[in-house]
C-alpha positions, 0 to 999 in steps of 0.5 A, spaced: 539 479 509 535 484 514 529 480 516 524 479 523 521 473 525 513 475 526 510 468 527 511 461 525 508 456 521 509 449 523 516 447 523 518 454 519 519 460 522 515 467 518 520 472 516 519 480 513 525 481 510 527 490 511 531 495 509 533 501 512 537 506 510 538 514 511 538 518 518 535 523 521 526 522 522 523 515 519 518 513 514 516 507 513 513 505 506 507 499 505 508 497 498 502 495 494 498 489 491 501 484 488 509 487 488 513 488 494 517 494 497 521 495 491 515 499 488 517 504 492 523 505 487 523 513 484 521 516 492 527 512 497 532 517 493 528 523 494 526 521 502 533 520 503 536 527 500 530 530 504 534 528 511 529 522 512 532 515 514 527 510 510 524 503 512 520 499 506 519 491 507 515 486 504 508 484 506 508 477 507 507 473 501 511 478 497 518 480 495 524 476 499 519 475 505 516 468 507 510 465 503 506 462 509 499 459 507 495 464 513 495 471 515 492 474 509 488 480 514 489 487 516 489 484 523 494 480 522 499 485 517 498 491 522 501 485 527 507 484 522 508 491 521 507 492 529 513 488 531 517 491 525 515 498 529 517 495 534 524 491 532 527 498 530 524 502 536 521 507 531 519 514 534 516 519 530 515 516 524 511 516 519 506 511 516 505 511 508 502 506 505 500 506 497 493 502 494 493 496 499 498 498 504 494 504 505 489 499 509 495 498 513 497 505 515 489 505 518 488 498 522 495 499 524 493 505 527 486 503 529 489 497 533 495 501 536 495 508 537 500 514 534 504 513 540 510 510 535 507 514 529 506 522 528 504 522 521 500 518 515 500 519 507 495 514 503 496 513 496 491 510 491 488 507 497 483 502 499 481 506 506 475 507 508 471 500 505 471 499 498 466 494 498 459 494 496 454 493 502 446 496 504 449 502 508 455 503 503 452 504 496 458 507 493 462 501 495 465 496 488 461 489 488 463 483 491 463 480 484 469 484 482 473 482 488 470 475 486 472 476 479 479 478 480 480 471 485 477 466 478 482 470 475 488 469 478 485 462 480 485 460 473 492 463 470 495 468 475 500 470 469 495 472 464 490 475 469 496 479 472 498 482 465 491 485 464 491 488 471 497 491 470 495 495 463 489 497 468 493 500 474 497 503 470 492 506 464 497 503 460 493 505 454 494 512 456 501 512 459 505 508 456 510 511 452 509 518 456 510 516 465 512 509 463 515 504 459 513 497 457 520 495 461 517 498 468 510 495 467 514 488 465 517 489 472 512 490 476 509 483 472 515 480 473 514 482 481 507 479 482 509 473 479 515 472 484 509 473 490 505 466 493 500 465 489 495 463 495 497 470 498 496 473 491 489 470 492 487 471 499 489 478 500 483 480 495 479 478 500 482 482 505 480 489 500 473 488 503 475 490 510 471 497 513 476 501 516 471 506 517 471 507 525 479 506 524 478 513 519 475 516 524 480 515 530 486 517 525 487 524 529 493 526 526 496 530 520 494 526 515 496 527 506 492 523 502 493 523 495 490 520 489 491 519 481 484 521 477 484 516 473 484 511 478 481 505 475 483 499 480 480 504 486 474 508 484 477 515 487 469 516 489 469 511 494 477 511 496 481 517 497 474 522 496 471 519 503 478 519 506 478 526 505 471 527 507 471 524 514 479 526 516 479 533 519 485 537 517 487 532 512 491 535 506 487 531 500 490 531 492 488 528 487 492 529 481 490 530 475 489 524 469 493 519 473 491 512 474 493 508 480 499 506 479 502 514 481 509 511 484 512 511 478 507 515 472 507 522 477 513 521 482 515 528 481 509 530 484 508 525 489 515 526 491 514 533 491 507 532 496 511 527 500 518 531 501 513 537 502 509 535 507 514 531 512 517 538 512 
């Protein structure tokens, strides 16, 4: 199994399990919260048969890497994703990260230049701060984020269920971009995922990034549903846009966060557009 080892965790080794496949200039994807690098399902195909050699790996805590009790931080992820970079002697790369994973692509930028790293896409991201504060009006209220801890505290199953209705739109989507069976599977991904991963994570959602967005000086796709109700658009992927000169920013009309799956044509069509 194709995995690196980023840390230690008393007796036991920390691994981040990887697949590499294709040839030709790479692209890393940065999976989402709570699933893991398989959500990136209907665009390894489409990269590959652009000419792209394709990366995806599981966050630590997630999918078929190891579950340690610490390191649920941005730091620490751009750590993790830093050692893969370099495990893989990556040149030129793309960095693409969808929801969380966009919190990934900015602090691993913030924290280690673009001399591995030509371009970045964002989808339904968490960039630049997504938390409510005096100087940040627009920002979600702690008490979501700590709602969303209670919840999954109190049945991780049952809470996650509702999530994934949410980040699909399931009300309005399903039957038409998306089946039961696929929202079922995403389900079935994050209760694979470390519980206390699964809760740790939301409180790194509320990291500003806002002086890493200023310093990302490099071609840049953002590109979110409208009808994201996980990450409020105006608060996410609008400011992205706003403080990246020369970015190319698409919001794509009535989709809910979860665009991967629900618009992959489009977003496949951006992603293969603007890597050419």
């Amino acid at each position: 199994m194709p995995e690196i080892t980023v840390g230690k965790e008393n007796s036991t080794s920390i691994h981040i399990y990887y697949e590499d496949h294709g040839e030709g200039k790479p692209i890393v994807l940065i999976h989402g919260w709570p699933l893991s690098g398989a959500s990136w399902e209907k665009q390894i195909q489409p990269l590959l048969d652009a000419g792209r050699r394709v990366i995806t790996y599981d966050r630590r805590g997630f999918g078929m890497s190891s579950q340690p009790a610490t390191g649920y931080d941005y730091d620490t992820f751009a750590d993790d994703l830093d050692k893969l970079m370099v495990h893989l002697d990556l040149r030129d790369a793309v960095l693409a990260g969808f929801s969380m994973g966009g919190g990934e692509v900015v602090r691993y930028l913030g924290k280690f230049g673009k001399e591995r790293v030509s371009k970045a896409v964002v989808l339904s991201g968490v960039p630049p701060f997504l938390l409510k504060t005096a100087d940040n009006p627009a920002g979600v209220d702690p008490s979501v984020f700590a709602g969303i801890q209670k919840g999954l505290r109190e049945d991780r199953p049952a809470f996650l269920e509702g999530f994934f209705k949410d980040f699909y739109n399931a009300d309005a989507q399903q039957g038409f971009t998306i089946s039961p069976q696929a929202i079922h599977a995403s389900w079935i991904s994050a209760i694979m995922a470390s519980a206390k991963a699964t809760v740790d994570c939301v409180e790194a959602w509320g990291m500003d990034f806002r002086d890493d967005v200023k310093r990302m000086k490099l071609p840049t796709l953002i590109i979110q549903g409208e009808k994201d109700r996980i990450v409020p658009i105006a608060a996410s992927g609008k400011r992205m846009a706003e403080t990246i000169e020369g970015c190319k920013y698409v919001v794509i009309e009535g989709a809910p966060h979860g665009i991967l799956w629900t618009h992959a044509e489009k977003v496949n069509r951006e992603l293969v557009s603007f890597l050419r």
